[in-house]
C-alpha positions, 0 to 999 in steps of 0.5 A: 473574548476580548478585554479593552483597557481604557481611559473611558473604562473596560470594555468587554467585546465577544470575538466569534470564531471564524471556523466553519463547519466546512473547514472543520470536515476538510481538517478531518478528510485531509487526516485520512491520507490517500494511499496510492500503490504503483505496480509494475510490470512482472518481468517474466517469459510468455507474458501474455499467456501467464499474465502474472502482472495482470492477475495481480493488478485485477485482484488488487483492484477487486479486493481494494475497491472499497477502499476509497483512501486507497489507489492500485495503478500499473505502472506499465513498465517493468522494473528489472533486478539490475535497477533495483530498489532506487529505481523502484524508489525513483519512479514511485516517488515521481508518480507520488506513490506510497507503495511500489510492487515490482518483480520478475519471474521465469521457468525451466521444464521443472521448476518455476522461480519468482522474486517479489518486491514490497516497496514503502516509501511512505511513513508506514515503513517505520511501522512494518518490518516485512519479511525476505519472501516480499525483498526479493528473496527468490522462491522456487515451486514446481512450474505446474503452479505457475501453468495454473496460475496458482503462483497468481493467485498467491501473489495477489493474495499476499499482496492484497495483505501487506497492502491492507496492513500498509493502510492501516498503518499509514491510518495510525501514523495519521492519528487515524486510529478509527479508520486505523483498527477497520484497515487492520481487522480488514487485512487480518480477516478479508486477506491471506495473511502470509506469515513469511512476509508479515507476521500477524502477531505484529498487526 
């Protein structure tokens, strides 16, 4: 409503809002921000037989396709232990991703070895405290687990976890809090929560 002062007298005039239905269903999609996840290439020997990356990329997609403010995309590059975090940074920033998952594994006759990297680079790393075992901390298993693709299985498994948690995550810090508590219930009830790299209690 708009008050006019005159000489002639007052005059009232009734201003209608200029927001549209559209405009306001554009507001609310553009609080729920899209997610994009950038996996690398797992450095490791005999890629093709113990398909490590592929496992995990496969699972992710599975288990995520669902969700439609969430995207798995491989990164079709390796990112090596010398690069590091920068370089994991750099190229999730150039692809406007929000995770970057990157890591190398090997074996000898007895024992196999994996390190794995859980990078945010978006506002959900204010939130979530991860653990050693998803910052490079290296894990070593008998080599039968990675022969039968149990090493995998885990992986992706976990990751499918901390990547549900960081979509509710980013859903609270949007102010999201519906979309928020469904993410998190997800990744607590539809995910293998691992303990060493999250702890539950925190979601």
């Amino acid at each position: 409503m708009l008050l006019i002062l005159g000489g002639g007298g007052i005059g009232l005039h009734f201003l209608q809002p200029q927001l549209s239905p559209l405009c306001l269903i554009q507001q609310c999609e553009q609080k729920t921000k899209t997610v994009t996840v950038l996996l690398a290439e797992f450095d490791g020997v005999d890629a093709k037989n113990y398909r490590v990356t592929e496992r995990i990329l496969q699972k992710l997609q599975d288990a995520t396709k669902n969700y439609p403010t969430l995207k798995i995309l491989p990164l079709k590059q390796a990112i090596s232990q010398q690069e590091g975090k920068e370089k994991a940074r750099e190229l999730g920033k150039n692809k406007n991703a929000d995770i970057v998952i990157w890591g190398w594994y090997g074996k000898t006759q007895q024992k196999a070895a994996v390190s794995v990297n859980f990078e945010m680079l978006s506002a959900a790393k204010d939130y979530i405290d991860v653990g050693k075992q998803v910052q490079g901390e290296i894990r070593t298993m008998a080599v039968a687990a990675l022969e039968t693709f149990e090493i995998q299985v885990n992986l992706a498994e976990e990751l499918k976890y901390l990547t549900l948690v960081t979509l509710g995550v980013s859903a609270y810090a949007a102010d999201d809090w519906d979309n928020a508590i469904d993410q998190l219930t997800a990744a607590l009830s539809e995910a293998k929560p691992n303990k060493a790299a999250l702890d539950p209690a925190t979601i």
